[in-house]
C-alpha positions, 0 to 999 in steps of 0.5 A, a space after each residue: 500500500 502506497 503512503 498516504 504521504 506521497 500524495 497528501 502531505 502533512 506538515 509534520 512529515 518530511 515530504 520528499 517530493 521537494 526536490 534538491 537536483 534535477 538536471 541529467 537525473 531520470 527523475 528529481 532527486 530529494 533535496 533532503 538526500 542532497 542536504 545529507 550528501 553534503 554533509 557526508 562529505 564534509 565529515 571527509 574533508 574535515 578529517 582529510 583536509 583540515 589539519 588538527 590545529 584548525 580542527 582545535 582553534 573552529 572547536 574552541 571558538 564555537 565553545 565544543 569539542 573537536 568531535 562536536 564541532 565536526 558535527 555541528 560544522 557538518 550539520 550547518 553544510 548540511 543545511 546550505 540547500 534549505 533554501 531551495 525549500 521554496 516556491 521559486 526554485 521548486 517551481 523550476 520543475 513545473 511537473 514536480 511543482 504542479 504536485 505541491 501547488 495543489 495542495 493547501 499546505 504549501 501556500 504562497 502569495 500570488 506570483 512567489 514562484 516567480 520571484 526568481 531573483 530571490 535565489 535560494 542561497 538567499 532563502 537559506 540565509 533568512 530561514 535559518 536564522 529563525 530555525 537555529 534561534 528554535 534550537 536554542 542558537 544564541 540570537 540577539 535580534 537587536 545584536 544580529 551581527 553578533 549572534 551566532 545564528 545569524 552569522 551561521 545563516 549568513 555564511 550558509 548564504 554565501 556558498 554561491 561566492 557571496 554573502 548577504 548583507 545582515 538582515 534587519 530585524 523586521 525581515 526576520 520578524 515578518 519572513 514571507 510577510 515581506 519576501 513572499 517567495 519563502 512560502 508560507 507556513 507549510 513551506 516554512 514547516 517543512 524546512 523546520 522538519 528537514 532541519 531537524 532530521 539532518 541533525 538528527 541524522 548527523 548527530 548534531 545535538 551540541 549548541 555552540 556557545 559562540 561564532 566563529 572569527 572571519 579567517 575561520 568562518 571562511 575556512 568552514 565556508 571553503 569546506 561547504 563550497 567543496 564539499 557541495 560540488 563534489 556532492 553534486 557530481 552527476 554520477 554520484 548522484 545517480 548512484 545515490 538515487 532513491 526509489 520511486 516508492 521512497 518516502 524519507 522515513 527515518 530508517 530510510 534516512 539512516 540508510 541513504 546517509 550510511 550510502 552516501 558517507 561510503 561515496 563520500 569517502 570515495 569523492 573525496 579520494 579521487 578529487 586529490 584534495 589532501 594534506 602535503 606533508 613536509 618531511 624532515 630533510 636536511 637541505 643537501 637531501 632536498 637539493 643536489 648541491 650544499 647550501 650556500 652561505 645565505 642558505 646556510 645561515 637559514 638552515 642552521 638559525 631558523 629551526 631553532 627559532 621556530 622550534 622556540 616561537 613556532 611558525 611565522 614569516 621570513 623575509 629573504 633579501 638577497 642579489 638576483 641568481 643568489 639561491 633565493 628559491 631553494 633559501 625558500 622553499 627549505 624554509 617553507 619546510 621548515 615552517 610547514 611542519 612547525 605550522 601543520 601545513 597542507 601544501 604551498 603556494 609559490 606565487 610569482 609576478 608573471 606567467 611566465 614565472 610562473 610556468 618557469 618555477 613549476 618544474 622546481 616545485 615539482 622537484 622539490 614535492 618529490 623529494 621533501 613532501 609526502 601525503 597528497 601532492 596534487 600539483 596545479 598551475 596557476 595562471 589565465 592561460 596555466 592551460 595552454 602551459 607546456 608543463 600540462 602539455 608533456 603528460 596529462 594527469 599521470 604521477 611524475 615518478 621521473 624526478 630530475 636526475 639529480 634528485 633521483 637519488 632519493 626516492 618518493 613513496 608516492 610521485 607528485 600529480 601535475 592534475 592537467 585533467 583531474 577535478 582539481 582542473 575544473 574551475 575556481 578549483 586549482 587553488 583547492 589543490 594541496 601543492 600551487 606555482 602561480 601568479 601573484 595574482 591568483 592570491 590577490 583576487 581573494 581581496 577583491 570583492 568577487 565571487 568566491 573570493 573566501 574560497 580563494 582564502 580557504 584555498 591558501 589557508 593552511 598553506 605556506 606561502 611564497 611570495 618570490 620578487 616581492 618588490 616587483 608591485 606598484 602601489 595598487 598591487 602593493 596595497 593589495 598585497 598588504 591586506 592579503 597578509 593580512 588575512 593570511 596573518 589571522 589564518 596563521 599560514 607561514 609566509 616566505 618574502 623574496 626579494 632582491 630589492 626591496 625598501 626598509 618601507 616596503 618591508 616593513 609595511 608587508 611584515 607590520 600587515 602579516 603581524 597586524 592580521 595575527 594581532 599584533 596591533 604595534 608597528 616594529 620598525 624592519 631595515 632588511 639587510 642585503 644579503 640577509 633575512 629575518 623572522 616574525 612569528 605568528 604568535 607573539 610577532 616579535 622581529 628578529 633582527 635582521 641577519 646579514 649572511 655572505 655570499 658567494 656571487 661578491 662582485 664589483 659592478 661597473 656602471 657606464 652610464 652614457 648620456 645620448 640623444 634619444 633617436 630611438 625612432 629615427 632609421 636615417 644615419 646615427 648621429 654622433 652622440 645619439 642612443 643609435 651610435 652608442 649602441 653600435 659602439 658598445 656592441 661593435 665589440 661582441 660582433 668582432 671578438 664574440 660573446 653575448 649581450 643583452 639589450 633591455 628596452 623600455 617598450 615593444 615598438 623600440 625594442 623592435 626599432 632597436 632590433 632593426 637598427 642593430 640588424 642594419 648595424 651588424 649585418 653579419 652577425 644579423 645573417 648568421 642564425 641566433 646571431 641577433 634575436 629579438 623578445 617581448 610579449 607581443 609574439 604569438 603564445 606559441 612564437 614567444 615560446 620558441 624564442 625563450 626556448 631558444 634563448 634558455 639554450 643559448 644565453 642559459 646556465 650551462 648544461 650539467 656535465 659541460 665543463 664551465 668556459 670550455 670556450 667563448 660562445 659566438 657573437 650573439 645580441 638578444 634585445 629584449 623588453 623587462 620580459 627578461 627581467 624575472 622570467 629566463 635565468 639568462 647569462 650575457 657577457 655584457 648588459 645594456 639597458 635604457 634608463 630605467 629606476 635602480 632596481 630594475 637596472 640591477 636586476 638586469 645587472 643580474 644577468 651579466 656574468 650571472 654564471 661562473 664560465 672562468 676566464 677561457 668562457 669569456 670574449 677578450 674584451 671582457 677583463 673579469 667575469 667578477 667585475 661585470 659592465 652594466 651600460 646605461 644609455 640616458 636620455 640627455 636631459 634626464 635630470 629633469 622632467 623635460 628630458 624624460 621621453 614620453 615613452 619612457 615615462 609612460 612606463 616609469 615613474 619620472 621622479 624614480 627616473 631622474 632620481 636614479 640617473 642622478 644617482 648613478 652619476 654620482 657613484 665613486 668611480 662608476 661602481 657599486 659592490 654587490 651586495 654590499 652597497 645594493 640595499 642603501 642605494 635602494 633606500 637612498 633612491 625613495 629618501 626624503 632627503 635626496 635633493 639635499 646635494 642639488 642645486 636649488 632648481 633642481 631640488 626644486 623641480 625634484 620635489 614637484 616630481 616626487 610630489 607628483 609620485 606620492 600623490 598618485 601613490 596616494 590614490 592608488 593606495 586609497 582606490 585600492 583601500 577602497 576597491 578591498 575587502 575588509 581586514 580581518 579585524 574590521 569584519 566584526 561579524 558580517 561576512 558581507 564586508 568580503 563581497 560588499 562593494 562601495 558605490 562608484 566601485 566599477 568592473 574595470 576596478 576590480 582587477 590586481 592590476 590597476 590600467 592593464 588595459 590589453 587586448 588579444 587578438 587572433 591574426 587571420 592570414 587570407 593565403 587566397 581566396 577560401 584559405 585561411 592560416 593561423 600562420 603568416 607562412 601557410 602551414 597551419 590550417 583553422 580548425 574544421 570546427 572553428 566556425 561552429 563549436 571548437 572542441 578543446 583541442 581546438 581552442 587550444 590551438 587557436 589560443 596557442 596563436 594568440 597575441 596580447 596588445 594594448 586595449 586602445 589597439 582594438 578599442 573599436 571593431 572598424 575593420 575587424 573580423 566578426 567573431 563567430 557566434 558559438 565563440 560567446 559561450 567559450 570563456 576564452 575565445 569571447 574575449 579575441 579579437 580577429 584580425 583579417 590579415 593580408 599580406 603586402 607585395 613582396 609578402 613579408 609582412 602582413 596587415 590589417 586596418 583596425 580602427 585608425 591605425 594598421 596593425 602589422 605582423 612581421 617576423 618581429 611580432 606585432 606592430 600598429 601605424 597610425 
């Protein structure tokens, strides 16, 4: 005999007729089985991925035993679907809904069901309230932020990626008097009884007395998020499908959670989320070389120290090609077993950087972790990234010969196809080599932004060039430690030039979000590091270490004309005729050179005109190259792969300065900056602000290769020559050319050549002069040497700076989540965003404003390439609906340029309509390009300027 409560409902019985998924199931599956689901997969990801001093820290704050809280935390991500308990969502199935909309019980105002705005992650946030305060939850309503039931609700309300305001005491009072789409009482009811069936199911009988702070209620709503996605899986819930003759009796209840808990267990395993372990090794058994004087200091001081004060941050200042990576990453295990840390996150300022420092993470997993180590990349175009390319989803049980010596219970996963790979999901992964920017969209009020946080909680964090950021990105980086400071995550800062400011407004944030409310003044020494624990934040003093790369680095600094753009004959005195004089040497005696320029269009004029200058060494191949950012994805590849080879570190096993390489010139952008462990004879670079000239500086000599490896020309290795050629006029604003100061700030440029000019004998010892010049750059009392005009027009340019700094720093201020401390028990202080606070401003990097275009080479009528040569055919699909191959090869040839190239769509090819739906290929713009008589170039007529395409990249005329 059928139950009467299949076709007659009483509000005292769980009707699981409601619905919680649909979509790909044979029939609608009960929104109590889902609510149960989730919960049995939180329990997982609560003893799998949390770590016990996080387990300790939600108990104690909700006043509960480990074990309760557990179940109480699993009971709430239970609950996160109460709100799909209402005309508006139950109505998405009509044929479901027609069968409860007949029925007295479920009243509702005319036209609820239609409120679809009212989504049901909202319905969760103003029912729940009601319903905890009945089972005895703390509620004040006059003190709503503050009461646990509220704050419970509301985090539940954001696990769609944002969270609702607090809601007002009338709202709560009334319920469907004033948002009609709740239902009415029989709706009402029947949350109330699947409430308290979960409960009772799960076992969580236990009240907490208190709430949670913000880091740890953003930790408890990560779990939520993940484990309602892997709840979800379609598979998984048609293996969990009830009968057609269920009715969610209690013994029924008892049995799908018993089912469901023995799938979770399952989920969880093949989803690869975990804990990273990090092993007790000693530096020379993670890296196949002994620690060098900087890293010897770490490894023989920092143990102790941690061993002492427990976990905390370590700020490393140190020359460039110094061994600042591996310094890191054995403090991170250091800090990561101290700290009971799950994984890293090793964050870097560009892609490129980030694809480089993959392998190296790999490495470094294999050998000094165990546990879990799935291993993402982390970046827009991580997907097109070459290290998922080479073996998809299967373990690397290959490490790096030198590493092979110490083997690994369980390889290191690159999950290139794993669920891990899914959206928003990567940085759930136990192990992360990213951008810099992947972590600072936590502090954006964007969706998901708290499981960004959860993603990098429990994680020891890498910041490597943590100079590199402007005021906009730094502020950002100041709030994210922050918040990495209340979540106790260990954080590594590298640095080859960083201020006494800039450090102490990173350490003060990380110790301020730990709370440590009083600011302790750090001067960074170079090469050095120090140390602030989590606990007290106390600062070390800073350590001063040796180094084993002491050397004297020459500064010739030439003062030109600026005929960077000119192609007619150098004129005496002019950058052009420099340029031939101080690379006439690498032609004729051989060796290489590096030639770093301000923007792409000079760098690719710059090439032209050494070409036309050394027709010889243009002729030979690799003679002369050419690298910036706007080649195609796949041609910037090539030539860094080129590059790596020929301007490299020398291959192991090759004997160092066996003999002096061939002539060979590479101009470059600042891409060469932070991306390529590059090594030239000699460094010539355009005025730039000090820090970025030494670290081109680096690049000089950066590898040993002995007397017999270096041109003639070059006197010793150990005193490398860094040329910087000045725009004449320079000391002052007028003299700085507009294209130079588009890119750098003119005060930091006339500061700099100021400075240069100045040095005693045209030289700076590194390290041992680096970190006072750096600071002598930013000092307030620089202008005292000049003359009174010039410390005049010094000072109204350094106005100018702090001035923009100063809005930079108050948008971003504006742009941000709250602190920790300023949460104060609304969630919705990480999703709220003040008026006037548009799309455009938020982003990690203020004015980026770029474009990707996609070149169409028309080879005749009917045929058309993805290259100017003819030989790679659109894909057969490209038109109608591109397979992921497919796209993966159109955005392979893909080139970013400025936004205001393709600001308008005159001249440019439609893209095709299936082309919305992909994320990626909505954002290209087409370029129809044909070619010119002789067919060496291409071009394409784009608004009111003609955008070529050659073999040095891109280029726009107007």
């Amino acid at each position: 005999m059928t139950d009467e409560r299949l076709t007659a409902p009483m509000c005292t019985a769980l009707d699981c007729r409601l619905w919680g998924k649909e979509h790909g199931l044979e029939r609608p599956y009960p929104v109590v089985c889902h609510l149960l689901d989730t919960g049995a997969v939180y329990r997982v990801l609560w003893d799998t991925v949390l770590g016990a001093t996080t387990r300790e820290r939600i108990a104690a704050a909700l006043g509960l035993t480990v074990e309760a809280a557990r179940d109480v935390t699993a009971f709430w991500a239970a609950l996160h679907d109460l709100g799909k308990i209402t005309p508006p969502f139950q109505a998405q199935v009509p044929a479901a809904f027609a069968r409860l909309s007949g029925e007295s019980v479920y009243g509702s105002a005319p036209g609820a069901e239609r409120q679809r705005e009212f989504r049901h992650e909202m319905a969760t946030h103003w029912a729940l309230v009601n319903l905890l305060a009945e089972v005895g939850y703390p509620m004040d309503y006059g003190k709503r932020r503050q009461s646990v039931a509220h704050q419970v609700a509301q985090l539940l309300g954001g696990h769609h990626g944002r969270f609702g305001g607090v809601l007002g005491k009338k709202e709560l009072l009334l319920g469907s008097a004033v948002q009609p789409a709740l239902g009415e009482e029989g709706w009402a009811e029947q949350r109330r009884l699947h409430l308290g069936e979960v409960r009772r199911v799960l076992g969580a009988e236990a009240v907490p007395a208190g709430g949670l702070p913000p880091e740890l209620a953003v930790v408890v709503c990560g779990l939520v998020v993940v484990a309602d996605w892997l709840a979800s899986q379609t598979p998984s819930v048609r293996t969990l499908l009830p009968p057609t003759d269920w009715i969610g009796s209690q013994e029924q209840l008892d049995a799908h959670f018993a089912r469901s808990s023995r799938r979770a267990e399952e989920a969880v395993a093949a989803s690869r989320l975990g804990r990273a372990h990090f092993n007790d090794r000693e530096f020379d058994a993670i890296f196949p070389f002994p620690p060098n004087p900087l890293q010897r200091d770490i490894v023989e001081r920092l143990p102790a120290l941690v061993a002492e004060r427990g976990p905390g941050l370590v700020l490393i200042t140190a020359p460039t090609g110094d061994g600042k990576t591996e310094a890191a990453l054995y403090a991170a295990s250091i800090l990561g077993r101290a700290a009971d840390a799950r994984g890293l996150y090793f964050a870097l300022p560009t892609m490129a950087t980030a694809d480089g420092m993959f392998p190296r993470v790999r490495r470094y997993a294999n050998v000094a972790l165990s546990g879990e180590r799935a291993l993402t990349l982390l970046h827009s175009m991580a997907w097109l990234s070459p290290v998922y390319a080479d073996d998809p989803a299967e373990s690397d049980q290959d490490p790096a010969p030198e590493l092979s010596q110490i083997s690994a219970p369980q390889g290191t996963v690159v999950e290139s196809d794993g669920w891990l790979r899914g959206s928003k999901r990567p940085i759930l992964a136990s192990l992360g080599a990213g951008t810099i920017d992947q972590a600072l969209t936590a502090m954006l009020p964007v969706t998901h932004n708290a499981l960004r946080l959860f993603g990098l909680s429990e994680k020891v964090f890498i910041l490597d060039e943590a100079h590199a950021y402007g005021p906009w990105m730094h502020q950002h980086l100041v709030r994210l430690l922050e918040w990495l400071g209340a979540l106790r995550s260990p954080v590594v800062l590298l640095s080859a030039t960083l201020t006494g400011q800039s450090a102490g407004s990173l350490v003060d944030a990380y110790r301020r979000g730990a709370g440590s409310r009083d600011p302790q003044p750090v001067e960074p020494c170079y090469p050095g590091w120090l140390f602030a624990d989590v606990g007290t934040g106390q600062v070390t003093r800073p350590r001063r270490t040796g180094t084993l790369r002491t050397r004297t680095l020459g500064i010739d600094l030439r003062t030109v004309a600026w005929d960077v753009d000119q192609m007619s004959e150098p004129v005496v005195g002019g950058r052009r005729a420099a340029l031939r004089q101080v690379l006439d040497p690498v032609a004729t005696g051989g060796g290489t050179a590096l030639v770093c320029c301000t923007t792409v269009a000079e760098a690719q004029q710059t090439y032209r005109d050494v070409s036309q200058a050394f027709p010889g060494l243009a002729e030979r191949d690799g003679g002369i190259r050419l690298l910036h950012s706007r080649f195609p994805a796949r041609e910037r590849q090539r030539i860094s792969e080129e590059c790596e080879a020929a301007y490299g570190k020398p291959q192991e096993g090759q004997p160092h300065g066996a003999a002096v390489r061939a002539p060979s010139i590479l101009v470059a952008t600042q891409v060469v900056e932070q991306s390529l462990d590059l090594d030239f004879d000699l460094v010539v670079s355009d005025l730039a602000p000090l820090a970025q000239l030494l670290q081109r500086a680096g690049r000089g000599c950066r590898h040993a290769r002995g007397k017999a490896g270096r041109p003639a020309w070059l006197a010793d290795e150990e005193r490398p020559r860094l040329v910087v050629l000045a725009p004449a006029g320079s000391t002052g604003a007028r003299g700085i050319p507009r294209s130079m100061a588009a890119v750098y700030d003119p005060s930091l440029l006339v500061r700099t050549v100021t400075l240069l000019d100045g040095l005693p004998d045209g030289e700076i010892a590194v390290p041992g002069d680096v970190q006072h010049l750096i600071d002598e750059v930013y000092a307030e009392d620089f202008t005292h040497g000049l003359d009174e005009a010039a410390r005049r027009e010094l000072k109204g340019m350094d106005l100018d700076r702090t001035a923009r700094a100063m809005v930079e720093q108050s948008m971003a201020e504006t742009v941000a989540v709250a602190a920790p401390a300023d949460v104060n028990g609304d969630l919705s202080k990480l999703s709220q965003r003040d008026i006037g606070v548009t799309e455009e401003l938020l982003t990690t990097r203020l004015g980026a404003d770029t474009g990707r275009v996609l070149c169409l080479y028309q080879q005749s009528p009917g045929h058309i390439t993805l290259d100017r040569e003819g030989s790679v055919s659109l894909p057969d699909d490209w038109r109608s609906k591109p397979s992921r191959d497919s796209v993966r090869q159109l955005m392979t040839f893909v080139t970013p340029v400025p936004g205001t190239w393709v600001r308008t769509t005159e001249g440019l090819m439609e893209r095709p309509p299936s082309w919305e739906k992909q994320p990626l290929l909505r954002q290209l713009v087409l370029l129809p390009m044909t070619p010119d008589s002789q067919g060496n170039s291409w071009s394409c007529d784009a608004g009111d300027g003609v955008i070529t395409s050659s073999s040095l990249g891109l280029e726009r005329r107007r």
